[in-house]
Structures are given as C-alpha cells and as structure tokens.
C-alpha positions as CSV (number, residue, x, y, z in Angstrom):
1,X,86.9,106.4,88.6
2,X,83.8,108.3,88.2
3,X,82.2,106.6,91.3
4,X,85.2,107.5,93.7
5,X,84.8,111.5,92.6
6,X,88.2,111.3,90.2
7,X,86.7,111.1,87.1
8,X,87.7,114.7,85.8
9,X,91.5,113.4,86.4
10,X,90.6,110.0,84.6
11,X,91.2,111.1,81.5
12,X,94.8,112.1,82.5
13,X,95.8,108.8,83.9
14,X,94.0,106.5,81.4
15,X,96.6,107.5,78.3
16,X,99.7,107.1,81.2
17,X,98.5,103.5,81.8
18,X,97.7,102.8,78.2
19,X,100.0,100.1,77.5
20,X,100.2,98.3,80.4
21,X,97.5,95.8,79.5
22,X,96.5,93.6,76.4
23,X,93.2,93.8,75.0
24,X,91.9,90.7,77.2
25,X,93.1,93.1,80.5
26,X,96.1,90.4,81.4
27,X,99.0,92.3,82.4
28,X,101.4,93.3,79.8
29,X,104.8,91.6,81.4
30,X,106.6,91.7,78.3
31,X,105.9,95.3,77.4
32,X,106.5,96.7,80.7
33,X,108.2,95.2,84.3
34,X,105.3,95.2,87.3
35,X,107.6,96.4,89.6
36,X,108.0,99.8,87.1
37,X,104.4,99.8,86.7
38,X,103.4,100.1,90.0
39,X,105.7,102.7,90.7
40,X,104.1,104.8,88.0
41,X,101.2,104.3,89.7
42,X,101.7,105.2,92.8
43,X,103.2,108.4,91.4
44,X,99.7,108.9,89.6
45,X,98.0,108.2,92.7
46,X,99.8,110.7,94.8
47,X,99.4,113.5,92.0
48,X,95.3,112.7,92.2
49,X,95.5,112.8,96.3
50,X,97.7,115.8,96.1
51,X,95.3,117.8,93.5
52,X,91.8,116.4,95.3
53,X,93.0,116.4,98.9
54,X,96.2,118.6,99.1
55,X,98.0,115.2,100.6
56,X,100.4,113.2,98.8
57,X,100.7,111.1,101.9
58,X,97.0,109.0,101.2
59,X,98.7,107.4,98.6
60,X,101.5,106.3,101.0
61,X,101.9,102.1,101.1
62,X,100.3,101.5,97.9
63,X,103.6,100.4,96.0
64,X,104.7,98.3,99.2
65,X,101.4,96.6,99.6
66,X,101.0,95.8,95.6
67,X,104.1,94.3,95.7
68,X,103.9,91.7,98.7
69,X,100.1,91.2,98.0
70,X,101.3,90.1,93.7
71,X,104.8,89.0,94.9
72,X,103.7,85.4,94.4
C-alpha cells in the first residue's frame, strides 16, 4: 500500500478487511461470502480514489472483473 502512495489510508482499510482471511492468507469462505467481500472492497477502493484523486469512477469494474476472473 505504501508503494502505490495509499499507505496513510492503509491503516483504515486493514481493520475493515480483518477477517476476511485465516492466518495462512486462504480466503475465509466460511466466515464471509466472496461475492460480499468484494463488494466491500470495491466500496473501500472508491472511498481511497475519491479521497486521493477526487474520482470514484477509477475504481469502476473492479467488482465485475474480480468476479468473472475468481468465478471458476
């Protein structure tokens, strides 16, 4: 996060994805449905573009491609 120039907002996001993963970084499935996940997500994602580039809109397709590319 720090490399991409968000790290002052990382410490916001990492306690909302807390959770979401066990210990050994597999996806939580059981705790949490991916589909809900990566709706949060992209909602976190457009707050970041919003607050760094006044734009919500460069976090547009991130849901729709997450889920085709992790459909399976």
């Amino acid at each position: 996060m720090g490399q991409l120039g968000l790290g002052r907002q990382f410490g916001r996001l990492a306690p909302r994805l807390d959770g979401a993963f066990r210990a050994d970084g597999v996806f939580a499935h059981d705790r949490l449905r991916f589909v809900d996940f990566v709706d949060d997500v992209e909602d976190l994602l457009e707050d970041v573009a919003w607050q760094e580039q006044g734009d919500k809109k460069a976090a547009d397709g991130f849901e729709e491609f997450m889920l085709q590319h992790y459909s399976g």
